[in-house]
C-alpha positions in Angstrom: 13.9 9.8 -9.3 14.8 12.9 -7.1 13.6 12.3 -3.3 11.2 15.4 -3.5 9.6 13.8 -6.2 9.1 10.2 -4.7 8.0 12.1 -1.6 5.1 14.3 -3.9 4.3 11.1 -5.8 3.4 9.3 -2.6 1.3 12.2 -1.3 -0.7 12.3 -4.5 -1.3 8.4 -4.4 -4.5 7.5 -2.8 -4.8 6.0 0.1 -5.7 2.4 1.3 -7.6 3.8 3.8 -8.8 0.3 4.9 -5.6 -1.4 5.5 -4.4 -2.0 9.1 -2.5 0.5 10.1 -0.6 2.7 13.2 -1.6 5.8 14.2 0.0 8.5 12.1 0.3 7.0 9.5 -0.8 6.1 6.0 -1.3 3.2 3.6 -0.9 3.3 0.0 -1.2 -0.1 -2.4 2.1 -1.1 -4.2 -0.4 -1.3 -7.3 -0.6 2.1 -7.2 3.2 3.0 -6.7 3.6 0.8 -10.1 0.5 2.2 -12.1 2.1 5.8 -11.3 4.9 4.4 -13.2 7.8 4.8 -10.7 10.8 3.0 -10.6 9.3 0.6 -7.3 12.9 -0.3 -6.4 14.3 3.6 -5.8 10.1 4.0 -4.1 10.7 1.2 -1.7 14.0 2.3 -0.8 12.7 6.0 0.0 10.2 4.5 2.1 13.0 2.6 4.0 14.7 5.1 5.0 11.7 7.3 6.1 10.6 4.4 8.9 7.9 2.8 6.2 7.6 -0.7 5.8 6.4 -3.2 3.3 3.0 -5.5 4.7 1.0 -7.9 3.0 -2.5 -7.8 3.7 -4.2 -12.0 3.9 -6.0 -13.3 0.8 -9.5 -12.6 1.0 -12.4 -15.5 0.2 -15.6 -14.5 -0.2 -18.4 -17.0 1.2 -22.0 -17.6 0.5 -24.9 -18.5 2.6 -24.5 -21.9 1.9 -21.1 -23.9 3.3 -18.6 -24.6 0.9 -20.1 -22.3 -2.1 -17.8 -19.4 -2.8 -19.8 -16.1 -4.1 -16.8 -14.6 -5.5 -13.3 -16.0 -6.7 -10.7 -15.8 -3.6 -7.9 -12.2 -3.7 -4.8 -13.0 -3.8 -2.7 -11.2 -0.9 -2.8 -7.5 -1.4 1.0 -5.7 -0.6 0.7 -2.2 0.4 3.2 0.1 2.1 2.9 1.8 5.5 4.0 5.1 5.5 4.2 8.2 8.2 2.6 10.7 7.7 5.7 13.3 8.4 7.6 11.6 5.8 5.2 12.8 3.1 4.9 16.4 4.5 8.3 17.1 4.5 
């Protein structure tokens, strides 16, 4: 995949808007990099060199009102990859 084309692929991804993240930049789920159908290794290393990162967001466990009662089966940690935003607007 050409560079340009990683780099309008990632703009067109939505964003994980509520992810952690430093000003200036952007979030976007690995999920979504692999439902796009890119080639994740070529992705990640594009993202590399433009100062992004890989993070990995804690597993979520969703409680009830009463202690020890789960109301929804635990996420598993959620990877998503920081991005800035001049990178994509290159």
């Amino acid at each position: 995949m050409q560079p340009d084309a990683i780099r309008e692929m990632l703009a067109g991804l939505r964003q994980a808007s509520m992810m952690r993240k430093p000003p200036g930049t952007v979030t976007i789920l690995r999920t979504r990099i692999q439902e796009a159908g890119a080639d994740l290794g070529e992705v990640e290393r594009w993202i590399r060199e433009h100062s992004g990162e890989l993070r990995v967001a804690p597993s979520v466990r969703s409680r009830g009102l009463r202690p020890g009662r789960a109301i929804a089966p635990e996420s598993g940690p959620t990877p998503y990859y920081v991005i800035p935003k001049t990178a994509l607007a290159e």
